[in-house]
TIRO-2110 file (N, C-alpha, C; in Angstrom, 1 decimal):
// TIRO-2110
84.9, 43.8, 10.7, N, 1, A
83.5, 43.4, 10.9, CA, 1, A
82.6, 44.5, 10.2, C, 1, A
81.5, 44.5, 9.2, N, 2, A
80.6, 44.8, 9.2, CA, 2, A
79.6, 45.5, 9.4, C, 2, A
79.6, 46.5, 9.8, N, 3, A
78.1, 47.4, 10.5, CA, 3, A
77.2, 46.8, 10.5, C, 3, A
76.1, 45.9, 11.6, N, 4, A
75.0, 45.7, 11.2, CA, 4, A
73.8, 46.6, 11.9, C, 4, A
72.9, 47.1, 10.9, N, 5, A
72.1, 48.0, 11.2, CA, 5, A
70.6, 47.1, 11.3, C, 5, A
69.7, 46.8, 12.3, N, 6, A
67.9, 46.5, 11.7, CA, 6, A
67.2, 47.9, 11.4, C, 6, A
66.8, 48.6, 10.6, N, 7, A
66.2, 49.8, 10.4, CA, 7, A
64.7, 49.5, 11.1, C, 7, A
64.4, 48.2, 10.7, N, 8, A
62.5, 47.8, 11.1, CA, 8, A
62.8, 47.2, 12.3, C, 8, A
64.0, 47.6, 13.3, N, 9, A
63.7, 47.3, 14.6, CA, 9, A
63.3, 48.6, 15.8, C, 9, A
63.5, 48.5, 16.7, N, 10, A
62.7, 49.7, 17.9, CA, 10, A
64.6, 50.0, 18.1, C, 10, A
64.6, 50.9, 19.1, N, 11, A
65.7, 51.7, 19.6, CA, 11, A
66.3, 51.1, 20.4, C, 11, A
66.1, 50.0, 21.1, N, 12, A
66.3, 49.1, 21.8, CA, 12, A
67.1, 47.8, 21.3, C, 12, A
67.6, 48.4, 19.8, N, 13, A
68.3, 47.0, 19.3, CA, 13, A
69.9, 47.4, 19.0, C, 13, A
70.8, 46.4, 19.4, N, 14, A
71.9, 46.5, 19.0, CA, 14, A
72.9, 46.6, 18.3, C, 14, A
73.3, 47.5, 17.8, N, 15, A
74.2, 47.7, 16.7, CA, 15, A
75.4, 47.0, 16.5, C, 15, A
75.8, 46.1, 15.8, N, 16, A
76.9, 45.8, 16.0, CA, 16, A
77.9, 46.0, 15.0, C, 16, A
79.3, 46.4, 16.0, N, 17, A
79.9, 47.2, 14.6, CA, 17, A
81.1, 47.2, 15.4, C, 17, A
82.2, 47.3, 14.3, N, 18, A
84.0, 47.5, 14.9, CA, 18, A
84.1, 48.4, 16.3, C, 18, A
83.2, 49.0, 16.4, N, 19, A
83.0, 50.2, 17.5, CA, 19, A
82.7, 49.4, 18.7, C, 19, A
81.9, 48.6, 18.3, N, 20, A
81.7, 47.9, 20.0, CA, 20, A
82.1, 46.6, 19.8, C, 20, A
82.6, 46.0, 19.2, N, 21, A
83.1, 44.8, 19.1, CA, 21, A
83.9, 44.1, 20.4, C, 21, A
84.5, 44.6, 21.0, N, 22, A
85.6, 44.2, 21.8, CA, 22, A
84.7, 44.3, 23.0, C, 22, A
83.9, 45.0, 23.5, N, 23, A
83.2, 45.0, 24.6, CA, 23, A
81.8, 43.7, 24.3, C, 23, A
81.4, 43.6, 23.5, N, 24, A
80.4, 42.5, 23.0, CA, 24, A
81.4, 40.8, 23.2, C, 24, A
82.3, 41.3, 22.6, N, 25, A
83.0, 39.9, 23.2, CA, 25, A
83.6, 39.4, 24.6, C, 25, A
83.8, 40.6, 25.4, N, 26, A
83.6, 40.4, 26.4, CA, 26, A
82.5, 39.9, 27.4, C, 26, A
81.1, 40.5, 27.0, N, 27, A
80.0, 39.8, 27.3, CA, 27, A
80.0, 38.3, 27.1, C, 27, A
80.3, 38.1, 25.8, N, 28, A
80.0, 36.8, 25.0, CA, 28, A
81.1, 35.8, 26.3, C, 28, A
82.0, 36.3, 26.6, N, 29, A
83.3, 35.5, 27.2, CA, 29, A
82.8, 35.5, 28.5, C, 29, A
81.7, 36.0, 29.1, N, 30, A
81.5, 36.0, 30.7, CA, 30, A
82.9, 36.4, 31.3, C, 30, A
83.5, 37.6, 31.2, N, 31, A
84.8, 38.0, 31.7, CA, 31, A
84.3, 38.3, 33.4, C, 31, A
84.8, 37.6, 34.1, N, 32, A
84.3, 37.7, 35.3, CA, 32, A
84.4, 39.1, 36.0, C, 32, A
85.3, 40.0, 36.1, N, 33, A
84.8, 41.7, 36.3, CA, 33, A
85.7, 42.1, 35.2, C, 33, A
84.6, 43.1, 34.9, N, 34, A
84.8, 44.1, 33.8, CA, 34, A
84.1, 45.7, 34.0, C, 34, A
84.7, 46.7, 33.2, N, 35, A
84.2, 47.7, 33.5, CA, 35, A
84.3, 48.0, 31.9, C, 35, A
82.5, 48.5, 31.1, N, 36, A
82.5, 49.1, 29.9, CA, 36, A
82.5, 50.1, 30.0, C, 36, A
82.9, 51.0, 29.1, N, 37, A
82.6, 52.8, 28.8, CA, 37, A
82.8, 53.2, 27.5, C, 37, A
81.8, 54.2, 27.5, N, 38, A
81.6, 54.7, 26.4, CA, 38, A
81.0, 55.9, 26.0, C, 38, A
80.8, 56.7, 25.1, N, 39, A
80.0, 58.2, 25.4, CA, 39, A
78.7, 58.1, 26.0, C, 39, A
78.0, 58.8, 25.5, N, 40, A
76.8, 59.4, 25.0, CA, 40, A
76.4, 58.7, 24.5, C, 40, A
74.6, 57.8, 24.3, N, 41, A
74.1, 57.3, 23.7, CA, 41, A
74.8, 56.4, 22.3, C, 41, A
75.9, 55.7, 22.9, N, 42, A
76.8, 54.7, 22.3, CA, 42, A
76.3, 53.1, 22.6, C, 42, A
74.8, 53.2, 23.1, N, 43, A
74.2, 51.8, 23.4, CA, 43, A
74.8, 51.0, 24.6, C, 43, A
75.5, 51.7, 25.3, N, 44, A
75.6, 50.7, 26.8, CA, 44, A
74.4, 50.0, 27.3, C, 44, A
73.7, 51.0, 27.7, N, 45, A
72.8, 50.2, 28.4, CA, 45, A
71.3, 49.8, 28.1, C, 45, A
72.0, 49.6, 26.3, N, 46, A
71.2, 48.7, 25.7, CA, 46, A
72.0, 47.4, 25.4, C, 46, A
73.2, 47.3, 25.6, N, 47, A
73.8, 46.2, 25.5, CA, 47, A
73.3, 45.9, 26.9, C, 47, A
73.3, 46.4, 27.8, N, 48, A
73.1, 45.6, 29.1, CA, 48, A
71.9, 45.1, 29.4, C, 48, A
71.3, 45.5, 29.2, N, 49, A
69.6, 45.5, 28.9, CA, 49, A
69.5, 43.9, 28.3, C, 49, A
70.1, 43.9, 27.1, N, 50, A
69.8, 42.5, 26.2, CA, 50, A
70.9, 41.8, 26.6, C, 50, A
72.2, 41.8, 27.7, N, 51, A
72.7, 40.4, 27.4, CA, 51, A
72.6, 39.9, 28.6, C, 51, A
71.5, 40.8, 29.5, N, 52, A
71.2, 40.8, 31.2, CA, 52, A
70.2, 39.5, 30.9, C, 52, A
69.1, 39.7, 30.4, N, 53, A
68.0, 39.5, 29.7, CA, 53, A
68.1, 37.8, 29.0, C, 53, A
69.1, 37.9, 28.1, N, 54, A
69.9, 36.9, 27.5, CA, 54, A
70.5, 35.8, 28.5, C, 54, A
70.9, 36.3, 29.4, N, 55, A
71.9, 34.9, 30.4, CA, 55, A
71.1, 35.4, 31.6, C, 55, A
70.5, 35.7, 31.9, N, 56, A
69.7, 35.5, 33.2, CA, 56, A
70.8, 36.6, 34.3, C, 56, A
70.9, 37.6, 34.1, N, 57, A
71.8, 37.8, 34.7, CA, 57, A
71.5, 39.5, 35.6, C, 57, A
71.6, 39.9, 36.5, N, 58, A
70.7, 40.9, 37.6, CA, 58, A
71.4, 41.9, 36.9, C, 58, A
70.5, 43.2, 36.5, N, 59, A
70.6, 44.5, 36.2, CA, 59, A
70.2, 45.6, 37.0, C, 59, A
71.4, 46.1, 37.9, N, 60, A
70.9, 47.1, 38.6, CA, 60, A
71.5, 48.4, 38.3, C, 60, A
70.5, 49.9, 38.5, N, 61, A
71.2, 50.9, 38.2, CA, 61, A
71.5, 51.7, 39.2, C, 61, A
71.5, 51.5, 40.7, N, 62, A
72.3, 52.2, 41.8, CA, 62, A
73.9, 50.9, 42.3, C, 62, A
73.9, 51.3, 43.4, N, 63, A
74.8, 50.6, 44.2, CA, 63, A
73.6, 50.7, 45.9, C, 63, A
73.7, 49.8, 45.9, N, 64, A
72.8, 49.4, 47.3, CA, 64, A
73.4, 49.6, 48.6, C, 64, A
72.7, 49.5, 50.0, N, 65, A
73.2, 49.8, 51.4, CA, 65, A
73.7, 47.7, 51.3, C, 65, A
72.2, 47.5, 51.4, N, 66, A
72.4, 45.8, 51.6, CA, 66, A
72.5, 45.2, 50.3, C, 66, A
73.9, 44.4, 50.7, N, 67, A
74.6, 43.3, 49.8, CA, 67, A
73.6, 42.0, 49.8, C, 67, A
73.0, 41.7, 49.0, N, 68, A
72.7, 40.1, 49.1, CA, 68, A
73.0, 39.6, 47.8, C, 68, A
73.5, 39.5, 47.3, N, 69, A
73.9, 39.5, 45.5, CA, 69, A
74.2, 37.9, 45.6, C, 69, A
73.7, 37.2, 44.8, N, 70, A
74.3, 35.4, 44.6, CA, 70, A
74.7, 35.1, 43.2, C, 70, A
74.7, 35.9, 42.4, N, 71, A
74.8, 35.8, 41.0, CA, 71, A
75.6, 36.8, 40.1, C, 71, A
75.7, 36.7, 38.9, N, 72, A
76.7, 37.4, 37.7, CA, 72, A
75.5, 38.8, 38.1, C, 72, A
76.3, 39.9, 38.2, N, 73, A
75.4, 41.2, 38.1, CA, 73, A
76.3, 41.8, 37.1, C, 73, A
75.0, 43.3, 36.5, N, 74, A
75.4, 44.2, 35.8, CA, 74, A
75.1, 45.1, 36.5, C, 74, A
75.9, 46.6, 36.9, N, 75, A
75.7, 47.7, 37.3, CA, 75, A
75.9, 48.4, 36.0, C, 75, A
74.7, 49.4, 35.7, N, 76, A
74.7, 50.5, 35.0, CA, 76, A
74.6, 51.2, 35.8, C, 76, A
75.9, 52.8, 35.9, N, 77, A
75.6, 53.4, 36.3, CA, 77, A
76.4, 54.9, 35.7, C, 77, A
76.3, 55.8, 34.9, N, 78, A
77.0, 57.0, 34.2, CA, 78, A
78.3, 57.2, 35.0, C, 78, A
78.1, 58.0, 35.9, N, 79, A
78.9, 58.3, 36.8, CA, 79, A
79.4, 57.3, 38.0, C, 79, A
80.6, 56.9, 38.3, N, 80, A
80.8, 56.3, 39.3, CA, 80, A
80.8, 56.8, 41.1, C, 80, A
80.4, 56.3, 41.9, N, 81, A
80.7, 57.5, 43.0, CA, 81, A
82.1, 56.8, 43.6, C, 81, A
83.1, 57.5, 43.5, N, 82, A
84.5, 57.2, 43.4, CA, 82, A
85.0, 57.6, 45.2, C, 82, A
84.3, 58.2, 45.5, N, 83, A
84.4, 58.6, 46.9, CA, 83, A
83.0, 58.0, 48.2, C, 83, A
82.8, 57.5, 47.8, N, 84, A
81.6, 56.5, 48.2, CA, 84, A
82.4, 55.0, 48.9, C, 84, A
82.5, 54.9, 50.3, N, 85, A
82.6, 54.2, 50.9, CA, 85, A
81.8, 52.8, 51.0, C, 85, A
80.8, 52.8, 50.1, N, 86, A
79.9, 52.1, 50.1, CA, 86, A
80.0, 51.5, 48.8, C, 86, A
80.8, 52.6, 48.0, N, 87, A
80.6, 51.5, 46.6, CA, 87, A
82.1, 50.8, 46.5, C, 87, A
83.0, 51.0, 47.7, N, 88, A
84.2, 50.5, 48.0, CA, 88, A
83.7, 48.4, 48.4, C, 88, A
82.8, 48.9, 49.4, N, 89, A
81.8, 47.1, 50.1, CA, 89, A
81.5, 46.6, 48.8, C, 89, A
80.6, 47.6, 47.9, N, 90, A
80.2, 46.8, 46.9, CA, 90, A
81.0, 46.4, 46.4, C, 90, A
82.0, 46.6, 45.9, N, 91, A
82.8, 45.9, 44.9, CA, 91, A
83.7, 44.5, 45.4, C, 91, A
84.0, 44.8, 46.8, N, 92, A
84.9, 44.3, 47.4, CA, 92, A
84.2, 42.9, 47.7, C, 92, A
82.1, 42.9, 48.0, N, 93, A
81.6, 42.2, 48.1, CA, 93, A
81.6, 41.1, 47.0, C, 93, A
81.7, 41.7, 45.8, N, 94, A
81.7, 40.6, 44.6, CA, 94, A
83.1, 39.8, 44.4, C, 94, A
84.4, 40.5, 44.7, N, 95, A
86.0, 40.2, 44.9, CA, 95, A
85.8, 39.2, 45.9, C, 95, A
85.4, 39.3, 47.2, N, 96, A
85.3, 38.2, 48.0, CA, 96, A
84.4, 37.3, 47.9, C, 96, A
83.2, 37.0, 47.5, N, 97, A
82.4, 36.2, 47.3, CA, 97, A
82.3, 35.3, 46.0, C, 97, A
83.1, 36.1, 45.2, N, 98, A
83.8, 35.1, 43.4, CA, 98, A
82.1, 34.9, 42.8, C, 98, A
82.1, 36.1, 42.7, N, 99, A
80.7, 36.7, 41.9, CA, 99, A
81.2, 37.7, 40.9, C, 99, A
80.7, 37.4, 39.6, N, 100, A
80.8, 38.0, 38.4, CA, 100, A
80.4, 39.4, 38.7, C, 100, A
80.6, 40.4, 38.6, N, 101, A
80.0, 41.8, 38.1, CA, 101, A
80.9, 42.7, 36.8, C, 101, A
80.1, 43.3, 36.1, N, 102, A
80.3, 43.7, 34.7, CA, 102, A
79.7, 45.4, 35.4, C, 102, A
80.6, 46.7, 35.3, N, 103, A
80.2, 47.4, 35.4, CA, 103, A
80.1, 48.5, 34.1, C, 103, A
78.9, 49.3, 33.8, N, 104, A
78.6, 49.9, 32.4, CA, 104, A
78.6, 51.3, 32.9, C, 104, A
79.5, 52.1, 32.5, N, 105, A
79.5, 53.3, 33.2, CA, 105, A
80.3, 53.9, 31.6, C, 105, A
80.9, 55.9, 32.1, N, 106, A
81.2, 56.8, 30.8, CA, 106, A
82.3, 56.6, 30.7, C, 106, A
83.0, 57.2, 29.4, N, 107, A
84.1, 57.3, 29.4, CA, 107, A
84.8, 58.6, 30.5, C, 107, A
84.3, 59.6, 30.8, N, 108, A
84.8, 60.5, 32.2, CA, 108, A
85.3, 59.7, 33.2, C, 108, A
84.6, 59.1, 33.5, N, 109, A
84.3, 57.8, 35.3, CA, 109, A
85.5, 57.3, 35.3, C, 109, A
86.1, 56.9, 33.7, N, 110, A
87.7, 55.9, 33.9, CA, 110, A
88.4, 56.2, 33.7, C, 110, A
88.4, 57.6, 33.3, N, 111, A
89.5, 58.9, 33.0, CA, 111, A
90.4, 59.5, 34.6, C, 111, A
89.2, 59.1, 35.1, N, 112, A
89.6, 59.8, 36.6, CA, 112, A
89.8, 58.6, 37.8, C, 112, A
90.1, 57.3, 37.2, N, 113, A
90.3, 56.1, 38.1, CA, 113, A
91.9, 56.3, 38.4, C, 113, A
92.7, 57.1, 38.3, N, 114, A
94.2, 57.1, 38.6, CA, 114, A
94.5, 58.9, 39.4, C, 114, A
93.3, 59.4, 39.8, N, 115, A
93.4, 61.0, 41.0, CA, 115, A
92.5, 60.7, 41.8, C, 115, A
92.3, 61.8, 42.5, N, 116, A
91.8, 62.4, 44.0, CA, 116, A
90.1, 61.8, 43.8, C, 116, A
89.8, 61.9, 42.3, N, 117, A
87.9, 61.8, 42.6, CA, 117, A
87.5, 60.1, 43.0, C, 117, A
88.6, 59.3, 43.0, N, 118, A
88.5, 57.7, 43.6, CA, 118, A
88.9, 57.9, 44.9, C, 118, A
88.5, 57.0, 45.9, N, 119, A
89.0, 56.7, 47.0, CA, 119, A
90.2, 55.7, 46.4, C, 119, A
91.1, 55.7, 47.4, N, 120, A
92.4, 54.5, 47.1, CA, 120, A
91.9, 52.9, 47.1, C, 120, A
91.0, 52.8, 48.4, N, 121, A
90.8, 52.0, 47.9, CA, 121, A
89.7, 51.1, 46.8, C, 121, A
88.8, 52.0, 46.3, N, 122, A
88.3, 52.1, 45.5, CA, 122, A
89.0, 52.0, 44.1, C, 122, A
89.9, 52.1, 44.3, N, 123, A
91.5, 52.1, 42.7, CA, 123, A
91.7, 51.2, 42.4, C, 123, A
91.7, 50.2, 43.3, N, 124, A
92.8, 48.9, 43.8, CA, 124, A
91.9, 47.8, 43.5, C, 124, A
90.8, 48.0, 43.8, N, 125, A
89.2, 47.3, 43.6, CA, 125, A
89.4, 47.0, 41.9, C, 125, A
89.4, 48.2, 41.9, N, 126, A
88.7, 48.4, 39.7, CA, 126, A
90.1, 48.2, 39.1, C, 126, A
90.9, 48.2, 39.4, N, 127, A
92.6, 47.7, 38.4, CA, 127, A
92.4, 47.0, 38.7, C, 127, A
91.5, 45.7, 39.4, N, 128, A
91.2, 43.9, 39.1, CA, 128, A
90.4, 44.0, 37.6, C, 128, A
89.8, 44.6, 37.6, N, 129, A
88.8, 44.6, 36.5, CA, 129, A
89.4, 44.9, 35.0, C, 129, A
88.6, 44.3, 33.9, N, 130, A
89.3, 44.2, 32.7, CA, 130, A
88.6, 45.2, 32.3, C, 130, A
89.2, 46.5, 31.0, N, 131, A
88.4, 47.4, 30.7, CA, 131, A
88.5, 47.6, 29.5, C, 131, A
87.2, 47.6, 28.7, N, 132, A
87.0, 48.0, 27.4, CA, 132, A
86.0, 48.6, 27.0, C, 132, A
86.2, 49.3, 25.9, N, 133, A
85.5, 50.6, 25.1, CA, 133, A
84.5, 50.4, 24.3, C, 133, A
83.7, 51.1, 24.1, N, 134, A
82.8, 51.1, 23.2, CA, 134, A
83.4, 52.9, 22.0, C, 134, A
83.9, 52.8, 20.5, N, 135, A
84.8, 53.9, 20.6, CA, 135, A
83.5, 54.5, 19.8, C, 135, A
84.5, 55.6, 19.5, N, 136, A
83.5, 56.9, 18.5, CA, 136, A
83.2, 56.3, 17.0, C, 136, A
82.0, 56.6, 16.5, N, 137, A
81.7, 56.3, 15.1, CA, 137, A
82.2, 56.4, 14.2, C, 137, A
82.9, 55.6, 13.5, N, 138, A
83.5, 56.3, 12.0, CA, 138, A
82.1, 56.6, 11.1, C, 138, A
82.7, 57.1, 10.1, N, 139, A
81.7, 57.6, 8.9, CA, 139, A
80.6, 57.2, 8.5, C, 139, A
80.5, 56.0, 8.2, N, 140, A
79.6, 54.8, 8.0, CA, 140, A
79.0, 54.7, 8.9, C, 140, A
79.1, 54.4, 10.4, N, 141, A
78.3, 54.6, 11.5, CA, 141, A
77.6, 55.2, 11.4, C, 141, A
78.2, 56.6, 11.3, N, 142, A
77.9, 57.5, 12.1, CA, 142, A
76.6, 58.3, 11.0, C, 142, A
76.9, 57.8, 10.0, N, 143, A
75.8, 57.8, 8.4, CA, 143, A
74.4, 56.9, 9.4, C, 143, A
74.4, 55.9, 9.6, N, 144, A
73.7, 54.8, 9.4, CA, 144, A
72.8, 55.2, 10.9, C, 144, A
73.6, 55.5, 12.3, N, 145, A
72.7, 56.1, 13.3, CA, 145, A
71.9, 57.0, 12.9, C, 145, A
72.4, 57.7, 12.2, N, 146, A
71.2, 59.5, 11.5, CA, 146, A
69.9, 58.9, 11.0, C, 146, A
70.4, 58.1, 10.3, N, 147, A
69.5, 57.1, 9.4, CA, 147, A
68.2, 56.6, 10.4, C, 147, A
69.4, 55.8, 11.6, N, 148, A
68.4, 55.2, 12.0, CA, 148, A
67.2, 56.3, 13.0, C, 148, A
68.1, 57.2, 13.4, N, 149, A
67.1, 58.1, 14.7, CA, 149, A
65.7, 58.5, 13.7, C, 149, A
66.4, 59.0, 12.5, N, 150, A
65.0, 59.9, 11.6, CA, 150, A
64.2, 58.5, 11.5, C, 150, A
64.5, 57.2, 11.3, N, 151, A
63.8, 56.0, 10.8, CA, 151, A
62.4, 56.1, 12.3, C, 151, A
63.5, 55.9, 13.7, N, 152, A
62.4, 55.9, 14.4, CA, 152, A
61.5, 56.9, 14.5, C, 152, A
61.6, 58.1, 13.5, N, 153, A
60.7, 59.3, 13.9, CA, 153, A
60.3, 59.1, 12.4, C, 153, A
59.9, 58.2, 12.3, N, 154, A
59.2, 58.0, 10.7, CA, 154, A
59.7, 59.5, 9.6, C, 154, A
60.5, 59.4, 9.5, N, 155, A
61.0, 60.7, 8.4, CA, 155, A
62.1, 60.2, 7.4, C, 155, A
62.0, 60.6, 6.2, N, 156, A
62.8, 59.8, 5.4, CA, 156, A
63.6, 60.8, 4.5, C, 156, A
64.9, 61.0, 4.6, N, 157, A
64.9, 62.4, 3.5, CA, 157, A
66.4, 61.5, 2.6, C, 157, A
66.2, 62.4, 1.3, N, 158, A
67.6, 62.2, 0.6, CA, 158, A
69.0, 61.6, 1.3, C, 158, A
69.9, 60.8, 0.5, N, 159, A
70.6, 60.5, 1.7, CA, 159, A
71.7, 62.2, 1.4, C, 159, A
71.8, 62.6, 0.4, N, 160, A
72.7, 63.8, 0.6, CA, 160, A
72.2, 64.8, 1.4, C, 160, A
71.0, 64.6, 2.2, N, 161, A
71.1, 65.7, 3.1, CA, 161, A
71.7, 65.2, 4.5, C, 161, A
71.4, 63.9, 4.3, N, 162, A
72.7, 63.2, 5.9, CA, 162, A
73.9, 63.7, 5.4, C, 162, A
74.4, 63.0, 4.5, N, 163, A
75.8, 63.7, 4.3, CA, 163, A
75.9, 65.2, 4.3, C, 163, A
75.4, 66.2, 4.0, N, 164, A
75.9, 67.4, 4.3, CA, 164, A
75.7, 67.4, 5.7, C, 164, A
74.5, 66.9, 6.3, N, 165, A
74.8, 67.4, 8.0, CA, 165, A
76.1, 66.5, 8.8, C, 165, A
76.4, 65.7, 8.1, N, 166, A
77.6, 65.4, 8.5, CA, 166, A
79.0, 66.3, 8.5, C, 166, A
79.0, 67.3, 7.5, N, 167, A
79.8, 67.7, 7.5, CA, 167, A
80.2, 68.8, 8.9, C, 167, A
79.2, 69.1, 9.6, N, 168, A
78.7, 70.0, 10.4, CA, 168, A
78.7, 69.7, 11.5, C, 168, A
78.9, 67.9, 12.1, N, 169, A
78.9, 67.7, 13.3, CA, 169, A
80.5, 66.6, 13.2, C, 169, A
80.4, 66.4, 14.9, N, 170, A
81.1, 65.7, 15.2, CA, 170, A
81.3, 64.0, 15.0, C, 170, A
82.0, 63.4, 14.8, N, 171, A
81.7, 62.3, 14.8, CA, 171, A
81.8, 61.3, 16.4, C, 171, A
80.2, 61.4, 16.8, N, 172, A
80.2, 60.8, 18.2, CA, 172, A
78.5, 60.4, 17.8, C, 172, A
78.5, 59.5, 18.8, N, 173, A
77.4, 59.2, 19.0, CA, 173, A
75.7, 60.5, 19.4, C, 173, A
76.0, 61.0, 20.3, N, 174, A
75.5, 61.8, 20.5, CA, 174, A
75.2, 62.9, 19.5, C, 174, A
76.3, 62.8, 18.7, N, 175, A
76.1, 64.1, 17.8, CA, 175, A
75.2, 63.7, 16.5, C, 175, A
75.1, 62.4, 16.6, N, 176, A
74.0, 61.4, 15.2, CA, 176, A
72.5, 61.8, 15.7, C, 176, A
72.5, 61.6, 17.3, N, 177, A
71.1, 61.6, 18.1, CA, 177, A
70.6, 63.1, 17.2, C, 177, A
71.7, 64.2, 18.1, N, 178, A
71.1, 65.6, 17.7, CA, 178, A
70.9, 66.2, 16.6, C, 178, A
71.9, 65.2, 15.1, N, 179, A
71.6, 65.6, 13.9, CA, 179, A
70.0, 65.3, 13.6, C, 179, A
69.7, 63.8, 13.7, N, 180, A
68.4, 63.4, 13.5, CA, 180, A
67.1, 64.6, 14.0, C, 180, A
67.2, 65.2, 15.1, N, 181, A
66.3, 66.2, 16.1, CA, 181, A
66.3, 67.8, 14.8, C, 181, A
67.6, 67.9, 14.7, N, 182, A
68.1, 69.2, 13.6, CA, 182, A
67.3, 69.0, 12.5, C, 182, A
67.5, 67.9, 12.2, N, 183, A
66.5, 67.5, 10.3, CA, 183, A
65.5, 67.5, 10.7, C, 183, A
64.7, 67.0, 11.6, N, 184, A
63.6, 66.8, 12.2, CA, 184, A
62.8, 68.7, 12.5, C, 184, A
63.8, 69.1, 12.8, N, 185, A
63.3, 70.5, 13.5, CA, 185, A
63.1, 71.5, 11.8, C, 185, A
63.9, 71.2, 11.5, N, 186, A
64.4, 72.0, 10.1, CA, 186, A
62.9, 71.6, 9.0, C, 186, A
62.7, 70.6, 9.1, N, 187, A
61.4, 70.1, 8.4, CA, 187, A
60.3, 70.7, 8.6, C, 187, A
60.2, 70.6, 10.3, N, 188, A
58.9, 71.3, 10.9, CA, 188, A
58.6, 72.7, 10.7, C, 188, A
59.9, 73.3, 10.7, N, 189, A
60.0, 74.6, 10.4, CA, 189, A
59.8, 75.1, 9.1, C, 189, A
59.7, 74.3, 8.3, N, 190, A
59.7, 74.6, 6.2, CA, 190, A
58.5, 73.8, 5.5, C, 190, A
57.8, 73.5, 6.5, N, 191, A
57.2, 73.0, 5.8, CA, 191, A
57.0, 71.5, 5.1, C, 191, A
58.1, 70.9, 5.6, N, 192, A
58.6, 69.5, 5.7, CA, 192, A
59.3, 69.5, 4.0, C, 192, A
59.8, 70.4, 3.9, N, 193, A
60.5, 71.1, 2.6, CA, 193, A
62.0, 70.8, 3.4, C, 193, A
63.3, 70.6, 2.6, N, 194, A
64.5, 70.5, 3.2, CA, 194, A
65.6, 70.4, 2.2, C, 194, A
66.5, 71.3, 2.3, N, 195, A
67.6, 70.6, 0.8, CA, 195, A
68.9, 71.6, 1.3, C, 195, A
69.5, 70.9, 0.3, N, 196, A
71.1, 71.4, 0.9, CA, 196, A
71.7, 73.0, 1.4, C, 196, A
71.3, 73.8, 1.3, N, 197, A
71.1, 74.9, 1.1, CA, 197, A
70.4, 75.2, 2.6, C, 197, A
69.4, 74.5, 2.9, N, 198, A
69.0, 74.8, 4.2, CA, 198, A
69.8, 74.2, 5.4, C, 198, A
70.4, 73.1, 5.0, N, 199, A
71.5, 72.2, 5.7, CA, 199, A
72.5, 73.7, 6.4, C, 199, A
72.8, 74.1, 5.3, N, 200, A
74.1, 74.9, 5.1, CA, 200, A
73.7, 76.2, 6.1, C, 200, A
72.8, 76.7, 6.0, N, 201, A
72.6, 77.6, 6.4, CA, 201, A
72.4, 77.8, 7.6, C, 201, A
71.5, 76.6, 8.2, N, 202, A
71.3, 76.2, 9.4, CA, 202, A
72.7, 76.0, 10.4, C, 202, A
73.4, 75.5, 9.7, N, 203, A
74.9, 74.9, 10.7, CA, 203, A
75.6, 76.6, 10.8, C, 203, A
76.1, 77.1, 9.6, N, 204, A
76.5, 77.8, 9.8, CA, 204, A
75.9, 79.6, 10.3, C, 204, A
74.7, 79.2, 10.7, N, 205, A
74.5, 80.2, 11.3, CA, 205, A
74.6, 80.2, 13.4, C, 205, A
75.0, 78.9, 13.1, N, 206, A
75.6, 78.2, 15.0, CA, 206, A
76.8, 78.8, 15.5, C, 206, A
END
């Protein structure tokens, strides 16, 4: 698949790319429980946002005391509370009632679905649930976020100064966000002057 990037869209628009592919088709499939994850600013809960929005479907970002739920829900929530007696009801409320829920949470939260930071029965709940990733950016991605963050801060520079700051970070999502902020800072600082040399200097003086 493709990378598709809108540059003349807002922040709020969805990337679609090998990276999230398998979780977008799970949307697409109405998989009746699922659990997405994924880093840092990897667009969860802008995918949830728009396919909430899209099918009519309830977006909430806590877990509630009172259950009245009649429909397909989305829970956004980073962190799971895995020892939470209450998010045990919740879940169990959707399992018994044969109500869709899609939960959007990190990749940490599902790392620790098999030790001590889950209740048991809280374990037993979520291994019903189907789980898929949103993964880390390859190159091209991870080109094209940089792109886009400086796009939304109206700044436009050479593309060989993305590529040298590439050389210098990680390839994650988050690390596109804080490249874009670095160019941005580096600008403000020179005079909105910038070239490879300053790239260089900047990283490796971290």
């Amino acid at each position: 698949m493709q990378t598709f990037l809108n540059l003349n869209s807002s922040d709020e628009e969805i990337i679609y790319s090998l990276e999230n592919d398998t979780v977008i088709q799970s949307l697409v499939k109405r998989v009746k429980y699922s659990i997405i994850y994924g880093p840092n600013k990897s667009g969860k809960t802008t995918i949830a946002k728009k396919f909430s929005i899209n099918n009519n479907i309830d977006l909430i970002n806590n877990v509630p005391n009172e259950l009245s739920f009649n429909k397909e829900t989305y829970l956004d929530l980073n962190t799971l509370p895995g020892q939470d007696e209450n998010f045990f009801h919740f879940l169990q409320y959707f399992v018994t009632n044969n109500i869709p829920l899609t939960i959007f949470t990190t990749e940490n939260s599902i790392d620790k679905l098999n030790n001590d930071f889950y209740l048991p029965d809280v374990v037993s709940r979520l291994k019903q649930f189907n789980v898929c990733n949103i993964q880390n950016p390859d190159k091209d991605l991870l080109f094209k976020l940089i792109n886009k963050y400086l796009y939304l801060k109206s700044i436009s520079v050479p593309e060989e100064i993305i590529i040298e700051v590439m050389k210098y970070i990680e390839r994650t999502y988050l690390s596109a966000f804080e490249a874009a902020n670095t160019i941005n800072h580096l600008l403000y600082e020179n005079n909105h002057n910038i070239n490879l040399s300053l790239i260089r200097e900047h990283y490796e003086r971290l």
